[in-house]
DRENDO-1510 file (C-alpha; in Angstrom, 1 decimal, always signed):
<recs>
REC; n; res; u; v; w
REC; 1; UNK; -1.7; +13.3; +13.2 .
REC; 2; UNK; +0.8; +11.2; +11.2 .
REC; 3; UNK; +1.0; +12.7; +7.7 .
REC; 4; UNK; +1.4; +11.5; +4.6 .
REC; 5; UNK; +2.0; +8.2; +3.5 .
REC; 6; UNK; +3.5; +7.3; +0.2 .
REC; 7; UNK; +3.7; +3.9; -1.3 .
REC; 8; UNK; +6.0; +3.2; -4.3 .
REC; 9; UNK; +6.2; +0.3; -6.2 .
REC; 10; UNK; +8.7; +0.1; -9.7 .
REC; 11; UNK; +11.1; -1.8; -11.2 .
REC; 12; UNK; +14.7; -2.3; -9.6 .
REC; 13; UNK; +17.6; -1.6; -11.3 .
REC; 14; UNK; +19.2; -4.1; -13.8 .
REC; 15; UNK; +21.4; -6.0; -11.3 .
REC; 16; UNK; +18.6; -6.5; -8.8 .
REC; 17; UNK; +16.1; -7.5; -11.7 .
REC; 18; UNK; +17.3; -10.8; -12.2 .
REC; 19; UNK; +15.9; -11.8; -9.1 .
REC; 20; UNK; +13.0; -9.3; -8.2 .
REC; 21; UNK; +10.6; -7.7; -10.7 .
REC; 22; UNK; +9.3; -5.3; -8.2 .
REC; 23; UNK; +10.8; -3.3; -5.6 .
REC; 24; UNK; +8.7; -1.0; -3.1 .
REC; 25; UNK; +9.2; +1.6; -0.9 .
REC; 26; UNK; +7.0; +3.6; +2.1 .
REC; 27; UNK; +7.6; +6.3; +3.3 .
REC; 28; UNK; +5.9; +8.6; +6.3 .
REC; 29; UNK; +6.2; +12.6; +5.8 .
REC; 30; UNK; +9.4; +11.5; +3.8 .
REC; 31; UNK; +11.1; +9.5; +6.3 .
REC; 32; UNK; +11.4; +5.8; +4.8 .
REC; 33; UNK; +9.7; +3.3; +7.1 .
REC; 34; UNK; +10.7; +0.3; +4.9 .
REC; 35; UNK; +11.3; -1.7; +1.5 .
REC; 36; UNK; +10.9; -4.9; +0.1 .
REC; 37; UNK; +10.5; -6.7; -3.0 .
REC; 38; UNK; +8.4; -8.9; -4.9 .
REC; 39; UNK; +8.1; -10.9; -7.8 .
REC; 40; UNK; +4.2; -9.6; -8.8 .
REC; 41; UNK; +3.0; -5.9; -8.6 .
REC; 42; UNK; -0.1; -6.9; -6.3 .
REC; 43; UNK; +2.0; -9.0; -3.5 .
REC; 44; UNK; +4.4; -6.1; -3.5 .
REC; 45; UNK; +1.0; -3.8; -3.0 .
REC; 46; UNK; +0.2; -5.8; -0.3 .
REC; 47; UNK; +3.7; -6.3; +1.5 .
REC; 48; UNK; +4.0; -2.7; +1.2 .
REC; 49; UNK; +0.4; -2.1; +2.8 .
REC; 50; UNK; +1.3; -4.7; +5.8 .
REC; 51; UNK; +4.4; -3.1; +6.8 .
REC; 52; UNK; +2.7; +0.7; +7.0 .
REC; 53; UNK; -0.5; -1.3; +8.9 .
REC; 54; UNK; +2.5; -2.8; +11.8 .
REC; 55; UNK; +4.0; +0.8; +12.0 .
REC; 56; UNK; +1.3; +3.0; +11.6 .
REC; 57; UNK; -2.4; +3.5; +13.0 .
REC; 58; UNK; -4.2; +4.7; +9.9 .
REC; 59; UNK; -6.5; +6.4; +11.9 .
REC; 60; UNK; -3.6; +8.8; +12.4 .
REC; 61; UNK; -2.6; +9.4; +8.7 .
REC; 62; UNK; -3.6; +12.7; +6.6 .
REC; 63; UNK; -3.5; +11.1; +3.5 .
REC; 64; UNK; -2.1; +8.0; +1.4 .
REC; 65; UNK; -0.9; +8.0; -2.1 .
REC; 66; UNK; +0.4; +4.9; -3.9 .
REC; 67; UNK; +2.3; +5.4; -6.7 .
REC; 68; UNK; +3.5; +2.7; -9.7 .
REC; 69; UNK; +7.0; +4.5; -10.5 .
REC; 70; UNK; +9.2; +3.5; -13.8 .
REC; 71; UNK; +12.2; +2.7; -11.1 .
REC; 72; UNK; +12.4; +2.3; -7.1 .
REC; 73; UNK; +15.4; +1.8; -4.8 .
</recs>
């Protein structure tokens, strides 16, 4: 069984605001599979969502908590 996976989507820093709104992270059992960014809060949702379905078989996973945070790096 794979774990926990964790989803987080906030806003970047001030630099990297001027050319994302949202940043996302995932993470499995705390080891970071992957980030991106995105200029709408869904499609980062969603890119977020792709990458853990191309590395993990959610059949395998415990649990999964997404989480809108006021900052992500």
């Amino acid at each position: 069984m794979a774990g926990l996976l964790e989803v987080t989507i906030g806003r970047p820093d001030a630099k990297a605001m001027r050319r994302y709104r949202y940043m996302w992270t995932v993470t499995l059992d705390g080891h970071t599979l992957g980030w991106g960014h995105a200029n709408r809060q869904e499609e980062a949702k969603i890119d977020a969502m792709d990458l853990a379905a191309d590395v993990v078989n959610p059949d395998e996973l415990r649990d999964i908590r997404i989480t809108n945070a006021a900052s992500c790096h």
